[in-house]
N, C-alpha and C positions, 0 to 999 in steps of 0.2 A: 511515339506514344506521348500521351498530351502530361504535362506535370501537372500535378493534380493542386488544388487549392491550399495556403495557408494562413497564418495567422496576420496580419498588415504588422509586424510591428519586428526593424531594425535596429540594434544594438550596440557597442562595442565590435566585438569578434566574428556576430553572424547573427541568425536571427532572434526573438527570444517571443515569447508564447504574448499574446496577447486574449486569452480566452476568458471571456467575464458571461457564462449565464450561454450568449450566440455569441459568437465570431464572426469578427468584420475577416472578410477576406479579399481575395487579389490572385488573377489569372498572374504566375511569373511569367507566361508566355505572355507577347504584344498580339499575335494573333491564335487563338486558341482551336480554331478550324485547320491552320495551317502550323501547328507543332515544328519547332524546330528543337535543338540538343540545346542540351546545355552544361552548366562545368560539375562535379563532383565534389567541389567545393560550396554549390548554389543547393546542391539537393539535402546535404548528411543535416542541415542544422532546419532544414524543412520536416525531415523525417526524424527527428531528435525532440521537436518543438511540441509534433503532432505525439508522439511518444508519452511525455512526460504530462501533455493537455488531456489526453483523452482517458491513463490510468490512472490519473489525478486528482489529489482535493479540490475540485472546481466545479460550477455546474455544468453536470454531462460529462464530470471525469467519474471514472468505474469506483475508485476511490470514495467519493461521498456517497455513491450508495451502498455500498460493502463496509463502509463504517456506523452507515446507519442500519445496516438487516445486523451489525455486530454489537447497536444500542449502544457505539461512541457518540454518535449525533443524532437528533433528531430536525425531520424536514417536512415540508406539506405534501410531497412528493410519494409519501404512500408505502414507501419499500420498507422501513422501520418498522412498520406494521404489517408487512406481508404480501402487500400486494403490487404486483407486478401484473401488465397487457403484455400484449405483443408490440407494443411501442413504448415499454420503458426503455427499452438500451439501444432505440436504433441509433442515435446520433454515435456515441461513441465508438458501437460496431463497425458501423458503415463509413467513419471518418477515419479508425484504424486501417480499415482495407483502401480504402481508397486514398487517402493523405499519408500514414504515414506507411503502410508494409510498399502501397505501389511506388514510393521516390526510392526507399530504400530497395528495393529488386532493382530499379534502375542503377543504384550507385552499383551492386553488385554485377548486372549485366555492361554496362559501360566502363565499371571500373578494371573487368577483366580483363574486354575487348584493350582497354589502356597499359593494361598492365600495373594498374594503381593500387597495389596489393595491401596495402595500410587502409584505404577506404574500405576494399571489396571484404577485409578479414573486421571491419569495427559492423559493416552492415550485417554481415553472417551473423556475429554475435548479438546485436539490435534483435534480428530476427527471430533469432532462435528464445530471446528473451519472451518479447510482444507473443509468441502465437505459446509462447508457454502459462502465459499469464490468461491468453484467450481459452485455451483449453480445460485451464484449472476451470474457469469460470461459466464456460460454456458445454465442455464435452465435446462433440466430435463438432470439427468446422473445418471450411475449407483450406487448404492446407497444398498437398502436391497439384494441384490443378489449380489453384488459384494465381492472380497476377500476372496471368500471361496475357490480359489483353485479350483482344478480339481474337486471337488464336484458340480462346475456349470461354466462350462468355459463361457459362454456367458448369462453373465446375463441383465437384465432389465433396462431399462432406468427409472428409476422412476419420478412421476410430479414433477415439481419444489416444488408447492404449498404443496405435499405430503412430501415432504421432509424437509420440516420445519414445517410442524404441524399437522404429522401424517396422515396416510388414515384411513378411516371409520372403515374398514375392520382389522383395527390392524396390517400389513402387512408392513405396515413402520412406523420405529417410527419416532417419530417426534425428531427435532434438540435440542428441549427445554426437551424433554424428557431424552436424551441422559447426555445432562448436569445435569440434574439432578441426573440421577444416578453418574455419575464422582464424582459432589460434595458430595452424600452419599460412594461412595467407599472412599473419601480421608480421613470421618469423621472415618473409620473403622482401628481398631489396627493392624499392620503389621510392623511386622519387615523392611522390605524394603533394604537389604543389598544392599550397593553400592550407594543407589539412590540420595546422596548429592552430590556425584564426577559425577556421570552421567548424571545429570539433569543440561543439560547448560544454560535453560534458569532460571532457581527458585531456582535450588542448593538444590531442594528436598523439602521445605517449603511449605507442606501443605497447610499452612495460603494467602501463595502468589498465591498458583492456586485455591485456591478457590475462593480469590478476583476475578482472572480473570475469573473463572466460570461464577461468577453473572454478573461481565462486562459485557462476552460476549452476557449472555443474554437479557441485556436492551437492546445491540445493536442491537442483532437482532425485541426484538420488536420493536424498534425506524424505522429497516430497512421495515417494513411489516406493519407499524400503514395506510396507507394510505387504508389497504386492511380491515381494523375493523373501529369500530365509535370510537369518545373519548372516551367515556365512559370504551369501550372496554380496551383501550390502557393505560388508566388512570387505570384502577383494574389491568393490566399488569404489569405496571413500577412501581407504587406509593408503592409496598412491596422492592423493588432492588433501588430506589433512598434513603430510610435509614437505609439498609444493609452496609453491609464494604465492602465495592467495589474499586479496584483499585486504592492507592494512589500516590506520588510521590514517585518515588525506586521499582512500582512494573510493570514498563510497561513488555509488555509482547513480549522479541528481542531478539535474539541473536546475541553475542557479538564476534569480533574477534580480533586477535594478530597479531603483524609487525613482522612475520616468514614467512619465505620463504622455508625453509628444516624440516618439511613439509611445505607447505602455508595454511597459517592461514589466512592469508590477506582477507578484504575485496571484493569478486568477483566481484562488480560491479568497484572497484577501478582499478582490475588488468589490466581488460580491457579499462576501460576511461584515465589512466593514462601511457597508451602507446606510443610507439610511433605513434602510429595510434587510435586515439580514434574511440570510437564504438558510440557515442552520443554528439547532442550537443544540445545548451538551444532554446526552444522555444522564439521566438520573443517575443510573446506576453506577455506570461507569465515573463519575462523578463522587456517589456515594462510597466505594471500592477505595478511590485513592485517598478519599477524607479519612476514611476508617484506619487507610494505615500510613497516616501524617507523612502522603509523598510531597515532600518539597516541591515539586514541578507546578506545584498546578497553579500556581500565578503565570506561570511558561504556557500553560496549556490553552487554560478558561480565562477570557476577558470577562467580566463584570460590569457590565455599564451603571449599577446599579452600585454608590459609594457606599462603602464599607460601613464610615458613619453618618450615612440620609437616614431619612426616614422609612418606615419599614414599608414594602413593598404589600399589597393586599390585594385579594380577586386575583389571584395569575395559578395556575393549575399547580406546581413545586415550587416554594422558596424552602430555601435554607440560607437566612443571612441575607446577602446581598446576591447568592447563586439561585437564579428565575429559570426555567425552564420548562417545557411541555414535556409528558411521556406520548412517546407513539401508542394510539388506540387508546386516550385516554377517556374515559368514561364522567369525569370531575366535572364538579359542576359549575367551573369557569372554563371551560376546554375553549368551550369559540374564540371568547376574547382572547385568553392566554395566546393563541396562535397565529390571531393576527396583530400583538403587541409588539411593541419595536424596542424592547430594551431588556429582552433576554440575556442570559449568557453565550459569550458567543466565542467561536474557535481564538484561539489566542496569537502568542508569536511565535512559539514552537511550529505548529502547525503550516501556519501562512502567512509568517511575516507581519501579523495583526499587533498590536501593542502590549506590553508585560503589562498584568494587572500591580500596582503599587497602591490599590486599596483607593482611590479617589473617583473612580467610574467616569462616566464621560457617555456621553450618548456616539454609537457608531455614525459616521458620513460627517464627524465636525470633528472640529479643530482638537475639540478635547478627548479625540478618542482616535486618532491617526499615528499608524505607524508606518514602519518604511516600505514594508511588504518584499521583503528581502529577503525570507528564507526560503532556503530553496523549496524543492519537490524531489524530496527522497524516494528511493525507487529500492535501493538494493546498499546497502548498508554493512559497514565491520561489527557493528554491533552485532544484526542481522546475522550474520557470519558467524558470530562467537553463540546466539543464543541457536542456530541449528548445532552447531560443533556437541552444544552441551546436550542437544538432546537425542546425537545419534550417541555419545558417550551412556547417557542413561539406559538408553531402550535397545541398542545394538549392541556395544560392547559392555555396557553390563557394568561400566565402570564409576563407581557411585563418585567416589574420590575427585575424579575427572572432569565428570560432572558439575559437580558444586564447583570447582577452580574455573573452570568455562563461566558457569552464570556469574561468579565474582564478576569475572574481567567484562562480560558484557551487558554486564550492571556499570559498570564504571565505563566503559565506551559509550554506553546509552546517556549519561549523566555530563560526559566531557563534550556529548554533543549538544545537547541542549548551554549548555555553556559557550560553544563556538560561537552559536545562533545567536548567544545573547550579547557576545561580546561585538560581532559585527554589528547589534544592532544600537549597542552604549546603553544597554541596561546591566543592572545588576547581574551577578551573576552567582549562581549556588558555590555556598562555602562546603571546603572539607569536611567540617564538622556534619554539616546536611548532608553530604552525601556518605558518609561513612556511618550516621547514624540510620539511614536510611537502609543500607546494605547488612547492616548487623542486624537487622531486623530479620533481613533473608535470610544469610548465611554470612554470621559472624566467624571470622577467620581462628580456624586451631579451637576449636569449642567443643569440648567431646558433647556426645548427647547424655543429657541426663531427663530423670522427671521432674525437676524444678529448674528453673531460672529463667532469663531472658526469652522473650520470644523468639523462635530461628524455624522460621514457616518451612525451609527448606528440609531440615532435621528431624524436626521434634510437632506436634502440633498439639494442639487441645482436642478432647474429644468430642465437643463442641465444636464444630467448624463456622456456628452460625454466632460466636461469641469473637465480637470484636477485638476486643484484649483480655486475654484466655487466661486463665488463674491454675497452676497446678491441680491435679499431675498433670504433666506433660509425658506423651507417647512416640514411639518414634515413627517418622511418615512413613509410607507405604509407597513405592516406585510410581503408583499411578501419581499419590500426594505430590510426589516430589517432581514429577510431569508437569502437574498444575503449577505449582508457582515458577517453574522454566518456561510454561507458555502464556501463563499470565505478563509474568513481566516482559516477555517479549511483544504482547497486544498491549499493554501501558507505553512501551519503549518507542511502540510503530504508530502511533497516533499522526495522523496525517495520511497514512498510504496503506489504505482498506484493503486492497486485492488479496493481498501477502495473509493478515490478519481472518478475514474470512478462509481463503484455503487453510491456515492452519489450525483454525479451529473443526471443518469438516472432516481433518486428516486424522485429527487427533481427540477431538471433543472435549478441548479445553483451550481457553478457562473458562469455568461456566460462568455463564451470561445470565440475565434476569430478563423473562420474556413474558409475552401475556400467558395467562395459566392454560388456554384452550389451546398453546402453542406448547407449551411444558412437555418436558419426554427428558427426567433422568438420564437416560440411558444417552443421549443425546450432549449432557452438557449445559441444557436449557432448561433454566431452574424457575418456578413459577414466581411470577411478581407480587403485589399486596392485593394484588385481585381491583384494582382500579383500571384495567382497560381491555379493552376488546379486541379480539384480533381481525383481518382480515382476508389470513389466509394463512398458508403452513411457513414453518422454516424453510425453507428451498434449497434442497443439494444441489443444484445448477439456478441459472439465470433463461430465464427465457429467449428465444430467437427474435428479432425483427420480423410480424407477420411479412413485409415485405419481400424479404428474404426466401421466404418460403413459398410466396406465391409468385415470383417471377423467375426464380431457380427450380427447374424440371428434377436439378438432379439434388434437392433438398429433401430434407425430411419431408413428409406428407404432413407430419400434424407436431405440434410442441412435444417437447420430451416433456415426461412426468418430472414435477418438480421434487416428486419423491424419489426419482430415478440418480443413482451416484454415478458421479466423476470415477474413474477406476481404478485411481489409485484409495479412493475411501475402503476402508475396511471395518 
């Protein structure tokens, strides 16, 4: 079987993404009509590369457009605004199945034949990740028939539902099944040569993918609990919540380097820190963390625009030095506004782009260059801690439990942006910021009353549309106190949309601000100031690759309704 294409660019320990907008690529075969094998150590950091590029913040990663249908970013790309063809997502699709699920089937078919039980158990778990993330996002896809090569060029679309928990028939396994076996191959002795220097994300340690094994699993049952009773969900998670599961040091991202010859770089940096950026910050989301004084957002929002220049004029939103377009804006600088080049643009949190320190700098020169060094988070302890809080809330019912979970993954969400800043020799958030920022949520031992401090988790104003709320204060409502556990964890996940769009479809929160013709309460999606136009619905799935569907027999016949839910939605 031929190794499918990857990104040109070699690293340190193996390979590292070089994806900017296209990808230059590179047969690993010398003759690609005449395939020969190759090592298990050459395939995992190709299938790792293509992993991290394609659900990624970069263009044609699934990430910028699930942050933009989520109005973290805004792009000329259309999806912000609603509209999706049948060729918005084929590159990522088609690069997923073809770069990275087909090298990773091969590490697991070759790694068995070898006996390479430490690759064949990280690839299982890869797998079972990628077609979890495809399913959230797509609904039924190929799946038990897929990647066998010419043994079945047109395989089956399999049910969504079937593909996370098995069909009747035995004919698919289930996603929880899959991990399982990974975590029994990792328990099994194998030499594994190579697999420290080639494993980019865990550096070969066992011990670390196994944690993520069981992560991945509570997540998915946290993602599907709407679809079983408690009871159900509680015999699920309550064996995986006192397991050894994801700590701090073992999120689950790949990491990159300030090379250029190859580039190493952050891809989503390469592009937003152009001269011509590819993205810039949603109003809202924007407006949200102003309103409630998040220290991040010098970490988050670049401002090429100095603090103290002159005031910006004709550009469709300022605030200050923060410039930005709304998706479907109807203003009457829209044109300009979004072909201008000195927007607000994704920061260092995100992609390695530069901390704002207030003095701007135009992207693609010297005065606005950073090292593009942070990683591409994918599955996170934070992550970890804000599902923890929210099967405590909504499954066991345990309010207590609750709030002590979002503490701690308020404060994992806050030590990471500090990791990020400190590898990069910026400033880094003080104590004081972040414990004034947390008392804001849920100030520690605070009984509730109807006067005092703000404590969005506890207590709120009756007013929800009142910025900083004046007595009496009430106490929140299990739905209230959902919102700000899924709020903060779409503030926390800034960089890695997939996650942040599923869990707002799962859960319908935190509500979002969208054009009004798009508006549905009921939905989560709260109407904007009436400045833009939509061009199409909120979307419960992503649409297929026409491609896909017209050269595969045994595909859908026509697009699924973008009204039509994923099934674990409720």
């Amino acid at each position: 079987m031929k190794i499918q294409k990857i990104g040109a660019t070699l690293a340190l320990a193996g390979v590292l993404a070089a994806a900017s907008g296209c990808k230059d690529f590179y047969d690993v075969n010398k003759n690609p009509l005449s395939p020969t094998t190759t090592t298990l150590n050459t395939l995992l950091p190709v299938a790792q590369v293509s992993m991290a590029s394609d659900l990624g913040d970069n263009v044609g990663g699934l990430s910028q457009y699930t942050m933009a249908l989520m109005q973290q970013l805004y792009n000329t790309r259309g999806i912000g605004n609603f509209q999706q063809t049948g060729g918005s997502f084929g590159f990522p699709w088609s690069d997923l199945y073809s770069s990275m699920l087909v090298n990773n089937e091969l590490i697991i078919t070759q790694g068995t034949k070898e006996q390479q039980w430490g690759y064949v158990g990280i690839a299982q778990l890869q797998k079972a990740y990628v077609f979890s993330q495809m399913v959230d996002l797509w609904g039924d896809v190929p799946y038990s028939q897929a990647l066998k090569g010419v043994d079945n060029i047109a395989p089956r679309f399999d049910k969504d539902v079937e593909i996370y928990n098995g069909s009747a028939d035995g004919s698919v396994q289930s996603l929880f099944a899959l991990i399982d076996e990974g975590l029994a191959n990792l328990n099994k002795s194998a030499s594994n040569p190579g697999l420290t220097k080639s494993d980019l994300i865990y550096n070969g340690s066992a011990t670390k993918w196994a944690r993520f094994g069981r992560t991945l699993k509570l997540k998915l049952y946290n993602q599907i609990r709407k679809t079983n009773s408690n009871a159900t969900v509680i015999s699920q998670v309550t064996p995986l919540l006192s397991a050894d599961l994801m700590g701090e040091g073992d999120d689950f991202e790949l990491a990159y380097r300030n090379t250029t010859n190859p580039d190493n770089r952050n891809p989503g940096y390469v592009t937003d820190f152009s001269t011509n950026p590819e993205n810039r910050i949603g109003r809202y989301f924007y407006e949200d963390m102003l309103a409630k004084n998040d220290p991040r957002m010098p970490y988050y929002f670049f401002n090429q625009v100095a603090l103290t220049g002159p005031p910006v004029t004709q550009q469709d939103y300022i605030n200050g030095p923060f410039v930005t377009v709304r998706p479907g804006s109807t203003g009457q600088y829209t044109s300009s506004a979004s072909t201008a080049s000195f927007q607000t643009v994704q920061g260092l949190y995100p992609i390695g782009g530069k901390y704002d320190d207030g003095k701007g700098g135009k992207t693609g020169t010297t005065a606005a260059q950073g090292k593009a060094e942070a990683p591409q988070r994918m599955l996170t302890y934070y992550a970890r801690k804000f599902t923890e809080a929210e099967l405590q809330l909504t499954v066991f019912n345990d309010v207590a439990a609750a709030r002590a979970t979002l503490v701690e993954a308020l404060n994992a969400s806050f030590r990471k942006v500090n990791t990020i800043a400190s590898n990069d020799g910026s400033p880094q958030l003080t104590a004081a910021q972040i414990a004034g920022y947390i008392n804001r949520v849920a100030p520690n031992n605070q009984p509730i009353t109807n006067s005092g401090p703000l404590d969005r988790f506890d207590r709120t104003h009756d007013d929800p549309t009142t910025a900083v709320p004046n007595p009496p204060y009430r106490p929140t409502t299990l739905e209230e106190k959902l919102e700000v556990i899924m709020y903060e964890k779409y503030v926390a996940s800034f960089g890695y949309g997939v996650d942040v769009y599923t869990d707002f479809r799962r859960t319908k929160h935190p509500r979002i601000r969208v054009s009004q013709q798009v508006a549905d309460a009921s939905r989560g999606l709260l109407p904007d100031d009436g400045g833009t136009q939509a061009n199409g619905v909120f979307p419960h799935r992503l649409y297929y690759p026409t491609s896909d569907l017209i050269l595969n027999p045994n595909s859908p016949k026509t697009q699924k309704d973008v009204n039509s839910t994923i099934f674990w939605e409720r």
